[in-house]
N, C-alpha and C positions, 0 to 999 in steps of 0.2 A: 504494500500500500504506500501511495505516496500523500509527504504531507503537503502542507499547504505553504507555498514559500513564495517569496517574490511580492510582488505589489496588489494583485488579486485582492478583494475584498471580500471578507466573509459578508454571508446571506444575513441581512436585517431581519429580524420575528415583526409580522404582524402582528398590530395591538387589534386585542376584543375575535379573533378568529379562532375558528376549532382545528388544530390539526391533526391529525393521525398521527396515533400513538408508535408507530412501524418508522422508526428513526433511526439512521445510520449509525452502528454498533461503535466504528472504529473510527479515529480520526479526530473525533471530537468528546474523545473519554478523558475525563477527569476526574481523581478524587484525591484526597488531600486527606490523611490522619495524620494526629498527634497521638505522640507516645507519652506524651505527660504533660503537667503545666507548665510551661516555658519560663523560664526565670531570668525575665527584664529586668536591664537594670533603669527602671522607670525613675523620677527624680521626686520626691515625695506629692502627692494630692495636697490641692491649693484648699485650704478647709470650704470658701465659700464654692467651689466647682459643684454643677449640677449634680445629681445623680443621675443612673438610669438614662444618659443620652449618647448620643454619639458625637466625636470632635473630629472634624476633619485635620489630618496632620502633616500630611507630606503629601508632592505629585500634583495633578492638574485638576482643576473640575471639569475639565474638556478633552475628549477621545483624541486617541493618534497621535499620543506627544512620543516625541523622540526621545534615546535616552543620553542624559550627558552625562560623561564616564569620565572625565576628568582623567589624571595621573594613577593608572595603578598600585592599590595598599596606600593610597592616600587619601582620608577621610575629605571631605570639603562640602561647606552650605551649597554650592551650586550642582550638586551630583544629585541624581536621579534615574532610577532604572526608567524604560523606556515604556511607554502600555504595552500590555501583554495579557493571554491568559494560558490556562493549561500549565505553569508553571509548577514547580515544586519547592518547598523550605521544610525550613527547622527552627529550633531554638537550639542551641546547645548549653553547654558549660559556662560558655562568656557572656551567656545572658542576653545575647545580640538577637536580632532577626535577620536568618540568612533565605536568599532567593536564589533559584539556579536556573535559567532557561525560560521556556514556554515559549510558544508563538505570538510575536511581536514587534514591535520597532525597535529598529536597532538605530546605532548613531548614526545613521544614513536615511535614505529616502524608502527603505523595503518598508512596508506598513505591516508585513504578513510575514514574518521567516522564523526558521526555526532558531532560537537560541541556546547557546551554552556558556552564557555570563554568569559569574559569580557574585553576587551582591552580599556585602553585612549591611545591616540597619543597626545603628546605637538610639536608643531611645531616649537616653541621657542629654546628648548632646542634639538629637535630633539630627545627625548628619549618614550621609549611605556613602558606603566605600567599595569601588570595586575592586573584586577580590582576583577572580580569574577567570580563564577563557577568554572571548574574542568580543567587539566589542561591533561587530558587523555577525551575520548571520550567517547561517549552510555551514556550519565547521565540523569536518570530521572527526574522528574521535583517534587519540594518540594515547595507547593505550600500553607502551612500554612492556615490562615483563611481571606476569602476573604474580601477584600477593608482594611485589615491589616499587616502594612510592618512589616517585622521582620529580623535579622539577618541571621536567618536557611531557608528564601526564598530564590528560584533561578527557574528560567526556565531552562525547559529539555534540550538537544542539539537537534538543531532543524535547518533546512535550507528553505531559499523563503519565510522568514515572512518580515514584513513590519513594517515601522518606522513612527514614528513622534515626536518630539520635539515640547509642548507647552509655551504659552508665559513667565510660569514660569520657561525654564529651564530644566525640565520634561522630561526623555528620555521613550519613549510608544513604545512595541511592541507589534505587532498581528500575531497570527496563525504561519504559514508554515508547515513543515513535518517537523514530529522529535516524540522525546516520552514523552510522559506525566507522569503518574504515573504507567504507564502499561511498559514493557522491551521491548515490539515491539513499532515498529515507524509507524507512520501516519498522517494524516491528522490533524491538532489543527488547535481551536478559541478561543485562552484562550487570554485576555487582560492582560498585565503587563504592570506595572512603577516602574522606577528605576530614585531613587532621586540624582544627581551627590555629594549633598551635606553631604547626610546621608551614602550615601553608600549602602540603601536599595529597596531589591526590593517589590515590593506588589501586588498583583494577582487581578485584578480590575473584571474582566466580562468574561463570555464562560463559556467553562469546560474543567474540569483537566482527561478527557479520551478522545479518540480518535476520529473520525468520525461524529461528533459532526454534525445535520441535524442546519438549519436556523428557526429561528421564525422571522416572516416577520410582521403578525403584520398588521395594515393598511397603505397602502402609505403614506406617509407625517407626522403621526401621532407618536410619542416616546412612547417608552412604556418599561416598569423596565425589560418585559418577552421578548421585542425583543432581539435579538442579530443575526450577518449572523453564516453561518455556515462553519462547518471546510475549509480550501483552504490555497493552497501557489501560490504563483507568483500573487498575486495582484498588486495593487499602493495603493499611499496615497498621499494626498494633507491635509495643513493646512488651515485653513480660517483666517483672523484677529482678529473674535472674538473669538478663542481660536478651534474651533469645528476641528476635527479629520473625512476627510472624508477616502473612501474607495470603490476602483472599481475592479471586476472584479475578476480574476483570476482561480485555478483549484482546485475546490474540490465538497461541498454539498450542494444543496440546500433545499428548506423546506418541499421535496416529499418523496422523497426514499434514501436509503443509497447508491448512482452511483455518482461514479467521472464527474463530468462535466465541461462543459469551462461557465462561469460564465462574466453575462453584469451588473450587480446588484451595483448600487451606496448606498452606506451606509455614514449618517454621527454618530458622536459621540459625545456628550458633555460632557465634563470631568466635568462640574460643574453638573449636575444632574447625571450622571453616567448612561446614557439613550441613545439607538442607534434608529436613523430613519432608516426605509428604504424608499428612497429619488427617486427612478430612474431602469429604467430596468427590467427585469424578474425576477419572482420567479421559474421559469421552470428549466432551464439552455440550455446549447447548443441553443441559438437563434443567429438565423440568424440577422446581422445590416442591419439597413434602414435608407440607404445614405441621401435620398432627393435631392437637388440641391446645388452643392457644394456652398458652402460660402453663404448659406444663412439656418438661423435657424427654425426648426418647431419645433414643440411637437411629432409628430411623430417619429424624428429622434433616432436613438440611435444605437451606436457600438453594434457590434454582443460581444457575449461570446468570452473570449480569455483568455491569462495569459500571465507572462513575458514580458508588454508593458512599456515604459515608461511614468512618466509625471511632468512636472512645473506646478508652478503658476503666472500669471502675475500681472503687478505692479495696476492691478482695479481689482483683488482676483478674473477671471476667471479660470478654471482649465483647463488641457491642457492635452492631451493621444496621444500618440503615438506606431503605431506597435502593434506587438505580435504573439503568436499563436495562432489562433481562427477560427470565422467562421469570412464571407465577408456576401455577399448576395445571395450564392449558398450551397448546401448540396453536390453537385456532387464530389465535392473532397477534402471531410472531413476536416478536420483542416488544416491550410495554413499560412503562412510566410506573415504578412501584412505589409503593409507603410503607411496606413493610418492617418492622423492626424485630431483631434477632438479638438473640444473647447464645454466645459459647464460652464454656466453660474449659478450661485448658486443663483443667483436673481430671473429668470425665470424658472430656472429647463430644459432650451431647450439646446438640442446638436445641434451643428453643425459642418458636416462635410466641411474642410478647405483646405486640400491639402492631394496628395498622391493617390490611387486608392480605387476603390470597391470590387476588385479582388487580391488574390493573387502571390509570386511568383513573384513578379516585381524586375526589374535588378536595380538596383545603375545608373542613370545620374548625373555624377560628373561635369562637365562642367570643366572649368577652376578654379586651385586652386587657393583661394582667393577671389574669383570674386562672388557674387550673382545675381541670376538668377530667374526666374519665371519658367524655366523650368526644373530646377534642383533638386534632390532629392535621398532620401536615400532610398537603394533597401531594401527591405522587412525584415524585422528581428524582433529576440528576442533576452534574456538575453545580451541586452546591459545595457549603464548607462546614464545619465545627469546630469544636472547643469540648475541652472540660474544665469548668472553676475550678478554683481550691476547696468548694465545699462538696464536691461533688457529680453536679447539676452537669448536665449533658444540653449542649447550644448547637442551634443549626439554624443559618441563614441562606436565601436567597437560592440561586440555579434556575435551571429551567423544570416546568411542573403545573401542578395544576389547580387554580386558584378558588375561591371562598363557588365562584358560580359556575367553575365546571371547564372553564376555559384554559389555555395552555400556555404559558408567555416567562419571559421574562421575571422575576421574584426581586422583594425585595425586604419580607418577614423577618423576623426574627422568632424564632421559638425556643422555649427552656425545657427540661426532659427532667424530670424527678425520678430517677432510680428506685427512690425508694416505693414510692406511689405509685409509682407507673405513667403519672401523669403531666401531656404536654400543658405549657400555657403559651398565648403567644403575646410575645413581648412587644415591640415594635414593628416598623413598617406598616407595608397595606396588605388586604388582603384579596388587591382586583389585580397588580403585575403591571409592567410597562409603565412602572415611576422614573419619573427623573428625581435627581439626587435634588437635592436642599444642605447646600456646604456652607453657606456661614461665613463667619470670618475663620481663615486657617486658625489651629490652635485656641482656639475660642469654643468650648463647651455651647450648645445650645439647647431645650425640649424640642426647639423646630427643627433640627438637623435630622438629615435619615442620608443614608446611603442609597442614589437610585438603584435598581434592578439591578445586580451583578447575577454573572453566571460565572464558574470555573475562576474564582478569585484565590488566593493563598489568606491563612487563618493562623494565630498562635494567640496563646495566655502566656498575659506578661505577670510578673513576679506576683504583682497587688493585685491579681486577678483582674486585668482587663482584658477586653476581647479586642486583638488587630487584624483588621481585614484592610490587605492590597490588591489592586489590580482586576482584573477580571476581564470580562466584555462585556457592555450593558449599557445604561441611559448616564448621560453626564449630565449639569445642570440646564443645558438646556433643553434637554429632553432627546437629543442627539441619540445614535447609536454607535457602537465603537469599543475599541480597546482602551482599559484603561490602565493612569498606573497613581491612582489616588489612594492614599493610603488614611484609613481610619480606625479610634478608639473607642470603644464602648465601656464607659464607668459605668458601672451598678454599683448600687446603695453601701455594699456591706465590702468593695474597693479602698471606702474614705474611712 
């Protein structure tokens, strides 16, 4: 598959129109997990700052800005990564916010290309530094000599891989689409790690060419020759004892060379350098089998999908929300889910928790603020999350389907009580196809929202706020486009 590069403009969403739930699996998969609360070094809460709003902080309120990259590992007020979406980040160790890639503008005129830019954010200082990679688009991947970091290492530009930060600090990427050491773009399962401390990166597991099939290996069992196979728009989740898992998403599995919607749980251990395959099918396209909601089998497991979100909660269960995939029917091919899942890494059983079976479900917003048992977020992908320090499970925006049934752009906010079970939704609308309300930079407002984002990057900073950059969606004039605006969400119990 080829991605999307060069000056081409992606397709605008009609506002207020119904579309078919039968959306292109690949290409445009994104998800974005955290493996914990991210620990900014945020500069203390001003006491009179609002609660409960959002502050526009960095970047444009207007689509298609360019990025200015300044002098490499040189911090500076005028640096700014470039709009983009499909990107990937972390928090690590230094408390920073790091960005790598996605499709977007580079320091040139490309409006559309794929990246492999390294970005820090200090939230301290409020300044972005570029870190590494190329500061123009299409860059192959230099991939040096495997489980060895070097200076002349870098990942391809590449979009819809997947993150994790382990307990040393460690920022770990996998897979997406992008290109390897070949000048066409596709499908990767190449593992990298980038040390924040060294400055290097080093090419850990997969391979440094395209379409890479799965070795699967025996269930439960690690093995030096397993590894999954090529895919973007996965998840990831951390464990406590360091291990790197991985669900799902859209690319190959260990039969034939065919794009597929993938159910497939992988973990990783960075100390032996050895992947289980842990859960789900080696087929792809499988249908989920719900079982009886809120209670767990061994039978159970999400269908194949990509672009879903997930947490981890505070006893290291992992959590899935959404996507595009299958339900428990073939009749109407890939669909817009709400579904929400809990695995448990102790037992290895899914259970399905809240949400439906079926696709194409509208948004029940109920009262803002309020939670409910009957509440819940209408079907989507390429949205983002979070998890607070208290616990609470966050999900904003993507594409999905709103309070009346219709499909568009998002620009919600929802909170997840673990413990209740129960969504509330917090801010935004619940009709789609907002433009933003930015305020003055750095200036808290109640009237601030972030317009519609789709496919944005997401971290919790120290004092529990929520950062959300970039994405593609509505700027303040109501415009459509890539963006690279960067905003905070204080809640109440932040100050």
């Amino acid at each position: 598959m080829t991605g999307l590069v060069g000056s081409s403009r992606l397709d605008e969403p009609k506002k207020g129109t119904r579309k078919s739930p039968r959306l292109l699996a690949a290409g445009i998969a994104f998800c974005l997990a955290l493996l914990s609360a991210c620990a900014s070094k945020e500069p203390p809460a001003d006491d009179q700052e609002p609660t409960d709003v959002w502050t526009w902080i960095s970047g444009s309120d207007q689509t298609w800005e360019a990025g200015v990259y300044g002098q490499k590992g040189v911090a500076s007020p005028g640096n700014v990564p470039g709009a983009r979406f499909l990107a990937a980040s972390w928090s690590g160790a230094d408390g920073n916010l790091w960005i790598f890639g996605g499709i977007g503008r580079d320091a040139g005129d490309f409006l559309e290309t794929e990246l492999n830019d390294l970005w820090k954010y200090d939230p301290a200082s409020d300044r972005w530094t570029w870190v590494s990679g190329s500061s123009y688009g299409g860059q192959p991947g230099s991939y040096g000599t495997k489980g060895v970091a070097a200076s002349t290492n870098v990942p391809g530009s590449r979009y819809g891989a997947v993150t994790w930060t382990d307990p040393g600090g460690r920022l770990w990427l996998f897979g997406g689409v992008g290109i390897a050491v070949e000048e066409e773009s596709g499908e990767l399962n190449d593992l990298w790690r980038f040390d924040p401390a060294t400055f290097l990166w080093t090419w850990i597991s997969g391979g440094d060419h395209l379409y890479q099939l799965g070795v699967y290996g025996t269930k439960g069992v690690a093995a030096p020759d397993n590894v999954p196979g090529a895919r973007s728009g996965a998840v990831s989740w951390g464990d406590p004892q360091g291990g790197l898992w991985l669900f799902g998403g859209a690319g190959f599995n260990g039969a034939e060379p065919a794009n597929v919607e993938l159910n497939d749980v992988w973990r990783f251990d960075p100390a032996t350098l050895e992947w289980t395959w842990i859960s789900g099918s080696e087929e792809g396209d499988a249908l989920g089998v719900y079982g009886t909601k809120g209670q767990g089998d061994p039978a159970n497991v999400p269908g194949g999908r990509n672009a879903s979100v997930s947490w981890v909660d505070a006893q290291g269960k992992l959590w899935l929300f959404g996507g595009l995939g299958w339900g428990t029917s073939y009749e109407d091919n890939v669909v817009l889910l709400n579904d929400l899942w809990r695995f448990d890494p102790a037992t290895l059983v899914w259970t399905w928790v809240h949400g439906e079976d079926s696709g194409g479900q509208a948004g029940v917003y109920g009262t803002k603020g309020l939670a409910s048992s009957s509440n819940t977020p209408g079907s989507r992908y390429t949205t983002v999350s979070w998890r607070d320090p208290q616990g609470q499970f966050w999900l904003f925006g993507g594409i999905g389907f709103n309070s009346a049934g219709y499909e568009s752009d998002l620009n919600d906010l929802w909170r997840f009580d673990p413990a209740t079970l129960e969504w509330a939704w917090i801010s935004g609308s619940d009709i789609g196809g907002q433009a933003g309300v930015y305020g003055q930079k750095r200036t808290a407002a109640v009237t601030n929202v972030p317009g519609a984002h789709r496919a944005s990057v997401s971290c919790v900073g120290s004092q529990g706020k929520l950062w959300l950059f970039g994405g593609a969606g509505f700027d303040a004039a109501g415009d459509w486009g890539l963006l690279n605006d960067l905003w905070r969400y204080t809640r109440q119990q932040d100050l």
